[in-house]
CHARMM-style PDB file with segment names, atoms N, HN, CA, C and O in Angstrom:
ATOM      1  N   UNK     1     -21.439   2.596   3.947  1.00  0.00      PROA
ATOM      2  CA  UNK     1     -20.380   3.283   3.261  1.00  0.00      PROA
ATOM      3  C   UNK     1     -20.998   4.385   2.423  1.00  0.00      PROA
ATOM      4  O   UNK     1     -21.842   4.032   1.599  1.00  0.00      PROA
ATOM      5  N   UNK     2     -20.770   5.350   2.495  1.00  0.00      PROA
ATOM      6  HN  UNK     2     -20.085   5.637   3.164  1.00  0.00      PROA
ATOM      7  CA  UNK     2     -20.601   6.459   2.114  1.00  0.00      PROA
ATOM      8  C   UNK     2     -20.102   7.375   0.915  1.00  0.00      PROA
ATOM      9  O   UNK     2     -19.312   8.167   1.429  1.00  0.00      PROA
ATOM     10  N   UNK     3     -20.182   7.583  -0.191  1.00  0.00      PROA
ATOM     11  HN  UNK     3     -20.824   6.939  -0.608  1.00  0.00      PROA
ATOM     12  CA  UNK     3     -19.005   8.157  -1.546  1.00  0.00      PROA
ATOM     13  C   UNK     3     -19.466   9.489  -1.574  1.00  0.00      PROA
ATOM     14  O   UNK     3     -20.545   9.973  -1.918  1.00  0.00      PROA
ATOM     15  N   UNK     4     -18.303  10.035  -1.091  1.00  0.00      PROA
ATOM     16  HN  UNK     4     -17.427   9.642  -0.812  1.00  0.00      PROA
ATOM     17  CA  UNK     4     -18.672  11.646  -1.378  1.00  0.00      PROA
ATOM     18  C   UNK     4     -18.431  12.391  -2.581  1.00  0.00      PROA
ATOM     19  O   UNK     4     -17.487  12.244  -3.357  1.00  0.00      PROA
ATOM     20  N   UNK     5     -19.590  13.385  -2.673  1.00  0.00      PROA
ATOM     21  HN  UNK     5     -20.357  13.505  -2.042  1.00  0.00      PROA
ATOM     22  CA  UNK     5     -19.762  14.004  -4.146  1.00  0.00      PROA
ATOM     23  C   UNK     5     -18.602  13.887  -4.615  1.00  0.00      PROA
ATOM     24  O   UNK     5     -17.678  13.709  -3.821  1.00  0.00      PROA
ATOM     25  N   UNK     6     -18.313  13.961  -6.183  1.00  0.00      PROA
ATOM     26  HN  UNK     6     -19.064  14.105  -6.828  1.00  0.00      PROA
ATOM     27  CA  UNK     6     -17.383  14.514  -6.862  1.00  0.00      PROA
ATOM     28  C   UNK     6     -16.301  13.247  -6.325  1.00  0.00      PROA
ATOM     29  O   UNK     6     -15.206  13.416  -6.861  1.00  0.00      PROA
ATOM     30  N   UNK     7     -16.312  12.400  -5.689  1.00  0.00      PROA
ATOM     31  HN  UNK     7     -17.202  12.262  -5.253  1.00  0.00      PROA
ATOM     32  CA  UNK     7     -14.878  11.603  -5.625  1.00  0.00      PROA
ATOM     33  C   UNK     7     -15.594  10.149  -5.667  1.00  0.00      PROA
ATOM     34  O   UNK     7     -16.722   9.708  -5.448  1.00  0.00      PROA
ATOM     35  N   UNK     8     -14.304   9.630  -6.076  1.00  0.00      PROA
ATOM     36  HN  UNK     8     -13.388   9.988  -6.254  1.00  0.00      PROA
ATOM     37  CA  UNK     8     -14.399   7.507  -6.071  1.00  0.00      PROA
ATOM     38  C   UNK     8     -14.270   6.836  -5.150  1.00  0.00      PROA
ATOM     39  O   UNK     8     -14.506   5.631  -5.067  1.00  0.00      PROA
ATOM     40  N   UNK     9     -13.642   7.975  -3.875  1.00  0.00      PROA
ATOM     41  HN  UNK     9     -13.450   8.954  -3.943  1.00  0.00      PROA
ATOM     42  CA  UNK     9     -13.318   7.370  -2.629  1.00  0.00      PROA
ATOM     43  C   UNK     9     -14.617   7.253  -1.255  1.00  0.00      PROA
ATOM     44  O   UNK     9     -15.233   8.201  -0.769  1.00  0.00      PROA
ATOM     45  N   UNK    10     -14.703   6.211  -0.994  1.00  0.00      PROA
ATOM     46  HN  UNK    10     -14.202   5.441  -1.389  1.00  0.00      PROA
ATOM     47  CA  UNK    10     -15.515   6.023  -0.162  1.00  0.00      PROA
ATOM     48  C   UNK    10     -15.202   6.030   1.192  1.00  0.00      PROA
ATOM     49  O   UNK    10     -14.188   5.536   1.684  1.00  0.00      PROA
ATOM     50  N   UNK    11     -15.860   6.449   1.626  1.00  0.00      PROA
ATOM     51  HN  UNK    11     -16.684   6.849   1.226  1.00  0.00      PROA
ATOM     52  CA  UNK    11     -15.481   7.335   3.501  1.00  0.00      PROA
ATOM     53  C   UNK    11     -16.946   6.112   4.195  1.00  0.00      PROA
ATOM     54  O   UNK    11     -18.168   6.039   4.066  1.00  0.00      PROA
ATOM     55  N   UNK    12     -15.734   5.263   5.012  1.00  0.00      PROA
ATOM     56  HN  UNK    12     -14.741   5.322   5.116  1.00  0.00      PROA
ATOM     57  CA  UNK    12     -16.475   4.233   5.818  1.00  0.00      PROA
ATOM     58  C   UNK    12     -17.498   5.454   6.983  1.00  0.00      PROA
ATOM     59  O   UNK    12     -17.336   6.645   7.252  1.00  0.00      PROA
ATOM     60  N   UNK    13     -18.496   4.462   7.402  1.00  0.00      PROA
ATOM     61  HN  UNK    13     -18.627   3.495   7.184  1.00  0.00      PROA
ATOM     62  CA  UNK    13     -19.744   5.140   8.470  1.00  0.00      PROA
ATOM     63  C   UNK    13     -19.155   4.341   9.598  1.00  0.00      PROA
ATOM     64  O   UNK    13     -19.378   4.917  10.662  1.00  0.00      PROA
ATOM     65  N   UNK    14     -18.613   3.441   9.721  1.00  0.00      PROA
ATOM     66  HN  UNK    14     -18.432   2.973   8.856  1.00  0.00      PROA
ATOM     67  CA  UNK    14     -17.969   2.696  10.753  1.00  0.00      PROA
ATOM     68  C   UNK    14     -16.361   2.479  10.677  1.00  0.00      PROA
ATOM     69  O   UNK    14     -15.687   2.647   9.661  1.00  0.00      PROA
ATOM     70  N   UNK    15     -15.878   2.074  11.947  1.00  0.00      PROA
ATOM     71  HN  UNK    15     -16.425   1.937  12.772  1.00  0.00      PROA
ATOM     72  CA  UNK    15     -14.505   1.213  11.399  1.00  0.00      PROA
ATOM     73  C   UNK    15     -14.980   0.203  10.593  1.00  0.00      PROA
ATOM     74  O   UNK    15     -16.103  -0.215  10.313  1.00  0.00      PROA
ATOM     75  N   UNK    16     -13.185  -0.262  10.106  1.00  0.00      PROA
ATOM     76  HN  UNK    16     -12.272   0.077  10.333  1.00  0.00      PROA
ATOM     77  CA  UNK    16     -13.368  -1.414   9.721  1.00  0.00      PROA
ATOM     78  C   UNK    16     -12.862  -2.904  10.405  1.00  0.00      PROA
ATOM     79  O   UNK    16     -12.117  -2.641  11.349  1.00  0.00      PROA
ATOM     80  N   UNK    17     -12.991  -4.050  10.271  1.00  0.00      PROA
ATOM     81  HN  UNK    17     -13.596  -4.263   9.504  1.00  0.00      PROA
ATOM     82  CA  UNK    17     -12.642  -4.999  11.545  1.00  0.00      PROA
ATOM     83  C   UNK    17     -10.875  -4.951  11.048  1.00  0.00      PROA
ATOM     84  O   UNK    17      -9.977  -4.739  11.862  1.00  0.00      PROA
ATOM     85  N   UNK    18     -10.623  -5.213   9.450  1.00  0.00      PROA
ATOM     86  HN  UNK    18     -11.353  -5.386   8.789  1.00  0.00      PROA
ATOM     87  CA  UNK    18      -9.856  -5.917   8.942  1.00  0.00      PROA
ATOM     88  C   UNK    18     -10.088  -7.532   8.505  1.00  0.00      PROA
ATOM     89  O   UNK    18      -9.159  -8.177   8.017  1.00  0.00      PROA
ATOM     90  N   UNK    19     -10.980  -7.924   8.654  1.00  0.00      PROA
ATOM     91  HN  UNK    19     -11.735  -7.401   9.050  1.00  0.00      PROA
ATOM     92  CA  UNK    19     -11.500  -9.190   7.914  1.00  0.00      PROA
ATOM     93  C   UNK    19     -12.311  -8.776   6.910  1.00  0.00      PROA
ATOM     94  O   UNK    19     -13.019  -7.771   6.851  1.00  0.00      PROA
ATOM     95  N   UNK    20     -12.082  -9.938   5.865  1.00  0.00      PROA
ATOM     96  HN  UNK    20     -11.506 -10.754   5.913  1.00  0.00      PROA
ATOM     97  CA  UNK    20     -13.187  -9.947   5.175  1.00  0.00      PROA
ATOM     98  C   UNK    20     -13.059 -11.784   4.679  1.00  0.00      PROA
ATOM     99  O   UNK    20     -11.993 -12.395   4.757  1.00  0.00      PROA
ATOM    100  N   UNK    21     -14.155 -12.314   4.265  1.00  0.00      PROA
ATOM    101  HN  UNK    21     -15.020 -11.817   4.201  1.00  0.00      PROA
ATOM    102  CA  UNK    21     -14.060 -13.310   3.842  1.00  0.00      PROA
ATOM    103  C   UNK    21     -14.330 -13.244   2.131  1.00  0.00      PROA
ATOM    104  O   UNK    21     -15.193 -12.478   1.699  1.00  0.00      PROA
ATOM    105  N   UNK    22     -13.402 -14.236   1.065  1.00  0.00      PROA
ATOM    106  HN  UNK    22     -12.702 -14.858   1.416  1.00  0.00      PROA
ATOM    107  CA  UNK    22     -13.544 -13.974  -0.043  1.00  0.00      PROA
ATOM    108  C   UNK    22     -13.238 -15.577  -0.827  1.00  0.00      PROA
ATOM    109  O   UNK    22     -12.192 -16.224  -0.809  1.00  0.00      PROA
ATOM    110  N   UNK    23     -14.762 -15.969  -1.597  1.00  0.00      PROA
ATOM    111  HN  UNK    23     -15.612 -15.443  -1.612  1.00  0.00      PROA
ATOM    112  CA  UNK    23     -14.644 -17.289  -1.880  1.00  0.00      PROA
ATOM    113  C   UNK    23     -14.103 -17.235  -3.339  1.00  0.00      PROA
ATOM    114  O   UNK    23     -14.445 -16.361  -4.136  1.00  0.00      PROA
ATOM    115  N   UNK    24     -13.351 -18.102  -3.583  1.00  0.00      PROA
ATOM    116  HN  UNK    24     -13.074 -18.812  -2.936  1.00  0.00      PROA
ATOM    117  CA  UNK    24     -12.516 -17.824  -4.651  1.00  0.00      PROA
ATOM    118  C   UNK    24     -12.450 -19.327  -5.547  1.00  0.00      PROA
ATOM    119  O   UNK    24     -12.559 -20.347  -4.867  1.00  0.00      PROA
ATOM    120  N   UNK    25     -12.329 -19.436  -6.584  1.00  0.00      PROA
ATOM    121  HN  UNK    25     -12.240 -18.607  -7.136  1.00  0.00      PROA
ATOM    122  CA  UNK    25     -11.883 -21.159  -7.290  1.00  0.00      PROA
ATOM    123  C   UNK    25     -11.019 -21.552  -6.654  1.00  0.00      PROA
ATOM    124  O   UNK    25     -10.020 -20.925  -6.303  1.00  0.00      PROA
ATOM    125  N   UNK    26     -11.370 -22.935  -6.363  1.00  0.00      PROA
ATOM    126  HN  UNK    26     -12.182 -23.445  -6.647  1.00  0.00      PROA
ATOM    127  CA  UNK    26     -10.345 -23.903  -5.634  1.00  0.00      PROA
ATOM    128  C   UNK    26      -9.004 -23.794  -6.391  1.00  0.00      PROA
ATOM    129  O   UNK    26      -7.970 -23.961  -5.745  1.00  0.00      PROA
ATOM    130  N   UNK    27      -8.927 -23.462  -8.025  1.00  0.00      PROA
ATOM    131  HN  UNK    27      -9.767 -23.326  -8.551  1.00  0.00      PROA
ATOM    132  CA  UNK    27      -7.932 -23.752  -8.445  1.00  0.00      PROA
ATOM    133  C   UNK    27      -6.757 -22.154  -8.422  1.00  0.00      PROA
ATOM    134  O   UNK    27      -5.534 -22.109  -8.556  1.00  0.00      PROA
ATOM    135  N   UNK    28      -7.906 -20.862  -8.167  1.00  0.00      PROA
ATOM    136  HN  UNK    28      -8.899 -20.899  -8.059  1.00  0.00      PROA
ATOM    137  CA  UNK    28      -7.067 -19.843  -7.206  1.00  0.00      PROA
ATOM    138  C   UNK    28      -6.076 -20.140  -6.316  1.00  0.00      PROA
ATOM    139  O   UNK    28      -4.854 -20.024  -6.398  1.00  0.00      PROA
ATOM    140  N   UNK    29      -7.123 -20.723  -5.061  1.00  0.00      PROA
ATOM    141  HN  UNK    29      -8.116 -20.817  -4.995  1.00  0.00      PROA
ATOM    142  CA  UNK    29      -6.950 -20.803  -3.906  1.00  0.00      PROA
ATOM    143  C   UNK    29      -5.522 -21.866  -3.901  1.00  0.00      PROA
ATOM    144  O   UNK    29      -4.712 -21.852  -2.974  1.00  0.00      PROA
ATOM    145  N   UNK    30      -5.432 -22.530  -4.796  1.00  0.00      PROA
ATOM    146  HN  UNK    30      -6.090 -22.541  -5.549  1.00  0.00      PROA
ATOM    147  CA  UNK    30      -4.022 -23.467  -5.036  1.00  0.00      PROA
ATOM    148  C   UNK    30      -2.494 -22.702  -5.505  1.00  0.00      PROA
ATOM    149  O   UNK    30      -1.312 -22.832  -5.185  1.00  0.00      PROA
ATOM    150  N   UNK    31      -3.420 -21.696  -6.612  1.00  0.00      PROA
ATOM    151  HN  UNK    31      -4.380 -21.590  -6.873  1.00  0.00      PROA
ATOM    152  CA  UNK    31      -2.456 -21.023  -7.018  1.00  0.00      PROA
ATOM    153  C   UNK    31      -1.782 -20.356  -6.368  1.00  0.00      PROA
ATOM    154  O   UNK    31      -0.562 -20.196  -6.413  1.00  0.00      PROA
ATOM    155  N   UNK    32      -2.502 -19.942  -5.748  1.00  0.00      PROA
ATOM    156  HN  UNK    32      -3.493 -20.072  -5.712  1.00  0.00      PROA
ATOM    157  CA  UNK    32      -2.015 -18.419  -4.611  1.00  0.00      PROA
ATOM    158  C   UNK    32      -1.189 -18.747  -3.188  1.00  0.00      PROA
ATOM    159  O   UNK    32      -0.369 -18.019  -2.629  1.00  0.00      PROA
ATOM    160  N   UNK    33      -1.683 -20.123  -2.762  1.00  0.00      PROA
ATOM    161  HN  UNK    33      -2.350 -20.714  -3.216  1.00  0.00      PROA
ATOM    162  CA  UNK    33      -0.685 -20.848  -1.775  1.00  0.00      PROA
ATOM    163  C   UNK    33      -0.048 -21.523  -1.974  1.00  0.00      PROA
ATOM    164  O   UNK    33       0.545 -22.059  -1.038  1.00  0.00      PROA
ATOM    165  N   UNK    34       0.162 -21.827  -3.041  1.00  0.00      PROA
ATOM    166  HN  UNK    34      -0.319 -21.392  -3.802  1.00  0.00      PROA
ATOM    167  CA  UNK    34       1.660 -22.242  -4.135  1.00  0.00      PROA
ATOM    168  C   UNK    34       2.684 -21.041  -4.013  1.00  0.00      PROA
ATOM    169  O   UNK    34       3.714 -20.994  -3.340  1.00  0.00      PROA
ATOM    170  N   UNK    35       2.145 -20.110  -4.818  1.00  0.00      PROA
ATOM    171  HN  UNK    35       1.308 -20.148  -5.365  1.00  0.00      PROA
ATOM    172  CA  UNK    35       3.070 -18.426  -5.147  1.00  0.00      PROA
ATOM    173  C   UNK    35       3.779 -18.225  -3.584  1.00  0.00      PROA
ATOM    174  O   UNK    35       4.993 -18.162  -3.393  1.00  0.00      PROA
ATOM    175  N   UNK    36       2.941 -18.157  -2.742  1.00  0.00      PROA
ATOM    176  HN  UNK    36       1.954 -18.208  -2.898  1.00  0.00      PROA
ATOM    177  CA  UNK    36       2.548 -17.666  -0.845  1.00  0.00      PROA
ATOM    178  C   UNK    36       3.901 -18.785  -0.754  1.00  0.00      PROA
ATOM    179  O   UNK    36       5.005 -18.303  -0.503  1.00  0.00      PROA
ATOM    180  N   UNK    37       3.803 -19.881  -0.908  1.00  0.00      PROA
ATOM    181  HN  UNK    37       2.906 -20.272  -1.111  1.00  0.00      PROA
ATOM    182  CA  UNK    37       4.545 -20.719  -0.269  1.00  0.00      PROA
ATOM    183  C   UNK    37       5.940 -20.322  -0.928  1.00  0.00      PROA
ATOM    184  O   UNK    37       6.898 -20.026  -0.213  1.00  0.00      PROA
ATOM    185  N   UNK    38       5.997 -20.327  -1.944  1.00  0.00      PROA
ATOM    186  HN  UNK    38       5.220 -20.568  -2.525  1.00  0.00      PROA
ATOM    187  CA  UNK    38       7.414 -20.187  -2.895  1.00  0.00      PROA
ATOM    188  C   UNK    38       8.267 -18.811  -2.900  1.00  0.00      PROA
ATOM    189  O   UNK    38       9.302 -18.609  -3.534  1.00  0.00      PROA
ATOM    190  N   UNK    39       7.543 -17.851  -1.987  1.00  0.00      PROA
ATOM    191  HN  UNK    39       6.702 -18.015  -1.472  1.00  0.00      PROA
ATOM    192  CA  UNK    39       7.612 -16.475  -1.599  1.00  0.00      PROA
ATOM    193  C   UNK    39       8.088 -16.641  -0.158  1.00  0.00      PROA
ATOM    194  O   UNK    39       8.757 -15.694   0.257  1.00  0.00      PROA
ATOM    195  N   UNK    40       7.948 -17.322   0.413  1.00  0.00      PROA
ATOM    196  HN  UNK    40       7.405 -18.091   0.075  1.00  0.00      PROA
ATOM    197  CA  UNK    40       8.334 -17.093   1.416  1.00  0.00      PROA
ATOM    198  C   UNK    40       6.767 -16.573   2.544  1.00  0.00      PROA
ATOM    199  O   UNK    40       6.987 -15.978   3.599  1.00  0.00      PROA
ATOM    200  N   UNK    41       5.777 -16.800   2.251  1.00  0.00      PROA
ATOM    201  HN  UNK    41       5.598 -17.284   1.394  1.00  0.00      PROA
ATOM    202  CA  UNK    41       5.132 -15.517   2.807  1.00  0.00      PROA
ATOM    203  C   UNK    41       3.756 -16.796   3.318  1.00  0.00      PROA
ATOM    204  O   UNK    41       3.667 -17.961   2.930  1.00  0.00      PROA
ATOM    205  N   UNK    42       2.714 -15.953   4.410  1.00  0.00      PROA
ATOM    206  HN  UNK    42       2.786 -15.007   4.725  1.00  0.00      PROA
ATOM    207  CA  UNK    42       1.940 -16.543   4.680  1.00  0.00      PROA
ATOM    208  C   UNK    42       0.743 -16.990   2.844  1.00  0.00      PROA
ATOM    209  O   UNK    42       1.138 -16.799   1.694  1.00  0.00      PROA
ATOM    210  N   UNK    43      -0.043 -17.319   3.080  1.00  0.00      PROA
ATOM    211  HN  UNK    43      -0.364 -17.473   4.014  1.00  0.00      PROA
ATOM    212  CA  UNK    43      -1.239 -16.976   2.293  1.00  0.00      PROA
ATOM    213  C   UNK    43      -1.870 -15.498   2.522  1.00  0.00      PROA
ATOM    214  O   UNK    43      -2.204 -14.577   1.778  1.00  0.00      PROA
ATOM    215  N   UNK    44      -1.866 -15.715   3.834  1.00  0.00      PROA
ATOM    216  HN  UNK    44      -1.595 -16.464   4.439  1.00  0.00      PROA
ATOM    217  CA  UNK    44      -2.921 -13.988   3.875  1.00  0.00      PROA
ATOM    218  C   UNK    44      -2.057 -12.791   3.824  1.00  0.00      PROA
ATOM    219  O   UNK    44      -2.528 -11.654   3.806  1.00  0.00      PROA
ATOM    220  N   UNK    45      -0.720 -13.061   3.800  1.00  0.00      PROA
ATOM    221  HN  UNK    45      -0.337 -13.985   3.815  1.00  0.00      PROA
ATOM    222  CA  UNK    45       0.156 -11.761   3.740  1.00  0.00      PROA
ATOM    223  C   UNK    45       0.239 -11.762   2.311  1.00  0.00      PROA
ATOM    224  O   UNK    45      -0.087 -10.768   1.663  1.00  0.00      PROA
ATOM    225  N   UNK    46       0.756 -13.068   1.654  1.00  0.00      PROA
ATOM    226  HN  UNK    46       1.021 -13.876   2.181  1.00  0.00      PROA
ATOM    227  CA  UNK    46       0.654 -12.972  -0.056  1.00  0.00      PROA
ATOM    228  C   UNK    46      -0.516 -12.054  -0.917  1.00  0.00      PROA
ATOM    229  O   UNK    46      -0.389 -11.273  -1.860  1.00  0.00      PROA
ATOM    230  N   UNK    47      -2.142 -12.684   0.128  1.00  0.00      PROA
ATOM    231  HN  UNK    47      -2.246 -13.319   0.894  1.00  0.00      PROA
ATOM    232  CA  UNK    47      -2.953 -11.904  -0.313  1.00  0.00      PROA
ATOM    233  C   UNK    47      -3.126 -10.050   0.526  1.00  0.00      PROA
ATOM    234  O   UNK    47      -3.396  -8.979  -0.015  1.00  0.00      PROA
ATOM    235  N   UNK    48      -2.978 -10.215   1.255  1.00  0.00      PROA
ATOM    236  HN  UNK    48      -2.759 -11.086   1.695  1.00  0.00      PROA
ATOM    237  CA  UNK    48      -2.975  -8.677   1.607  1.00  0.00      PROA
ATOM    238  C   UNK    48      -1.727  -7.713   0.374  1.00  0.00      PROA
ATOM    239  O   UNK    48      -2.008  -6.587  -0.036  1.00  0.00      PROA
ATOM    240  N   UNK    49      -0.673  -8.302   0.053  1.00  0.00      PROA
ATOM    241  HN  UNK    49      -0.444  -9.217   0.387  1.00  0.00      PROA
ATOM    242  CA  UNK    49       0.388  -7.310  -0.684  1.00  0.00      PROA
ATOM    243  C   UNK    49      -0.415  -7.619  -2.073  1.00  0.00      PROA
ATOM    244  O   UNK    49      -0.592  -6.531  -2.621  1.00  0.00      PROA
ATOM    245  N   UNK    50      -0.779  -8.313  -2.589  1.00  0.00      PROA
ATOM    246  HN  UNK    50      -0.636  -9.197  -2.144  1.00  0.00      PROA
ATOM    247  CA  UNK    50      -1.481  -8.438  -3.724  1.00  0.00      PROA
ATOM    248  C   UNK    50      -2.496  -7.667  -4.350  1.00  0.00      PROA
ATOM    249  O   UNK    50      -2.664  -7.216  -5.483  1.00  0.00      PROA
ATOM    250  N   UNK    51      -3.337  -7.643  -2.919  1.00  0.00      PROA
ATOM    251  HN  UNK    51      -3.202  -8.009  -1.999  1.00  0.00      PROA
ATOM    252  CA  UNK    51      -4.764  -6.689  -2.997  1.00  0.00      PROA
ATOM    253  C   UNK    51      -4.074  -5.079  -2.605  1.00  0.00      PROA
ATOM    254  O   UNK    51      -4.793  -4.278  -3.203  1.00  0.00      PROA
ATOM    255  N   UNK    52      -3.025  -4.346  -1.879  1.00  0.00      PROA
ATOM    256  HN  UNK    52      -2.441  -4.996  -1.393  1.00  0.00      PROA
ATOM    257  CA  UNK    52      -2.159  -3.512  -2.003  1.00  0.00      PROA
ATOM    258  C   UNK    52      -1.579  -3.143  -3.648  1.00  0.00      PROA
ATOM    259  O   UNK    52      -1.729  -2.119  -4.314  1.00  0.00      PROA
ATOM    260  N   UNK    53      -0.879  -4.407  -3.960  1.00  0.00      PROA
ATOM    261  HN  UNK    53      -0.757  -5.239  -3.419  1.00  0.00      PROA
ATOM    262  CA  UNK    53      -0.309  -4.045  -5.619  1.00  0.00      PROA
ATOM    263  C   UNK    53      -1.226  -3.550  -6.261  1.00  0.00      PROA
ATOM    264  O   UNK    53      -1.244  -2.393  -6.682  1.00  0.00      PROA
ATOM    265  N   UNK    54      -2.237  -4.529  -6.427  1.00  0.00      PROA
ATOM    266  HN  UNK    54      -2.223  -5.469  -6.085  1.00  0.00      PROA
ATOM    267  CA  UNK    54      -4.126  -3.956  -7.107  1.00  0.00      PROA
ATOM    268  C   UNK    54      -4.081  -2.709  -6.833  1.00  0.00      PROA
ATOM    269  O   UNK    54      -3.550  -2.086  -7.753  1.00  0.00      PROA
ATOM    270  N   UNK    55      -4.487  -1.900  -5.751  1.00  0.00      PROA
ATOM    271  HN  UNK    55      -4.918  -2.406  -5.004  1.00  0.00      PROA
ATOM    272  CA  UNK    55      -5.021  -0.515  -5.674  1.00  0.00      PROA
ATOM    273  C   UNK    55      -3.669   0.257  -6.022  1.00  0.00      PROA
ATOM    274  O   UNK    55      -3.576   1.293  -6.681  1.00  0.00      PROA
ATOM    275  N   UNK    56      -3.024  -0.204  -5.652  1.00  0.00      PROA
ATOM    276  HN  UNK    56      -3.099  -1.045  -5.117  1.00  0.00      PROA
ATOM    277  CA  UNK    56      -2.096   1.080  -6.096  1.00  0.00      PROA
ATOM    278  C   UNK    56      -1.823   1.423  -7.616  1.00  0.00      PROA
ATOM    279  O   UNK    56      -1.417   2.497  -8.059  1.00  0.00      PROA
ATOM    280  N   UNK    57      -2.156   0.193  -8.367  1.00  0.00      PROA
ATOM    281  HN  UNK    57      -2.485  -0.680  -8.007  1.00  0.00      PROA
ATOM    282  CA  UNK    57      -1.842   0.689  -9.771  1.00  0.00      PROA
ATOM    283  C   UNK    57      -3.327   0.997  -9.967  1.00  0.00      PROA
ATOM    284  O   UNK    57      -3.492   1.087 -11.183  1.00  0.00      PROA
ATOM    285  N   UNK    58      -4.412   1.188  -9.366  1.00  0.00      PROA
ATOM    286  HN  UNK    58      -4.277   1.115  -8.378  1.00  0.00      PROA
ATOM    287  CA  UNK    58      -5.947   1.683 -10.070  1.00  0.00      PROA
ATOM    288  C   UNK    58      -5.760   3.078  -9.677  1.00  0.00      PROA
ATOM    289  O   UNK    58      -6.323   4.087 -10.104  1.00  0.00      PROA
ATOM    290  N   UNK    59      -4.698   2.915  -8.617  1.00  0.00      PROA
ATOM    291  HN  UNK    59      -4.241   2.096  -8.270  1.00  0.00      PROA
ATOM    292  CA  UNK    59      -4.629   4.981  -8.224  1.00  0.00      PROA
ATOM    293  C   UNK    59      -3.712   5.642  -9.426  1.00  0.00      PROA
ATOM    294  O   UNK    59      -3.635   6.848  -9.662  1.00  0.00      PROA
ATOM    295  N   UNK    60      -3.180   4.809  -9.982  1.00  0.00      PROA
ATOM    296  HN  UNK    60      -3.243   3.829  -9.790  1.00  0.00      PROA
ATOM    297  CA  UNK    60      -2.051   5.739 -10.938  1.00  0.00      PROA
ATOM    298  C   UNK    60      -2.728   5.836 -12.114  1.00  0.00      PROA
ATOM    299  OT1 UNK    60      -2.232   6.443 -13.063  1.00  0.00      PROA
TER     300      UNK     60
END
């Protein structure tokens, strides 16, 4: 990965797969497929819109 002058944004040298693996406290990992479950939503979709909400408020 790559950060070009003057910016925060990093310009991949490869694709990306779309995986990543991320070890987290068991008592996260409860929380979050609690929320996931009570949402209606998978776990990994809960976490994909989550990690979405994240960046979008670090862009504003």
């Amino acid at each position: 990965m790559r950060i070009s002058a003057g910016s925060n944004r990093a310009e991949p040298e490869k694709p990306y797969s779309g995986r990543f693996v991320v070890c987290v406290a068991p008592s996260l990992h409860q929380r979050a497929a609690v929320e996931a479950k009570r949402r209606g939503l998978s776990l990994n979709r809960f976490i994909e819109q989550s990690v979405e909400d994240a960046l979008s408020m670090a862009r504003a």
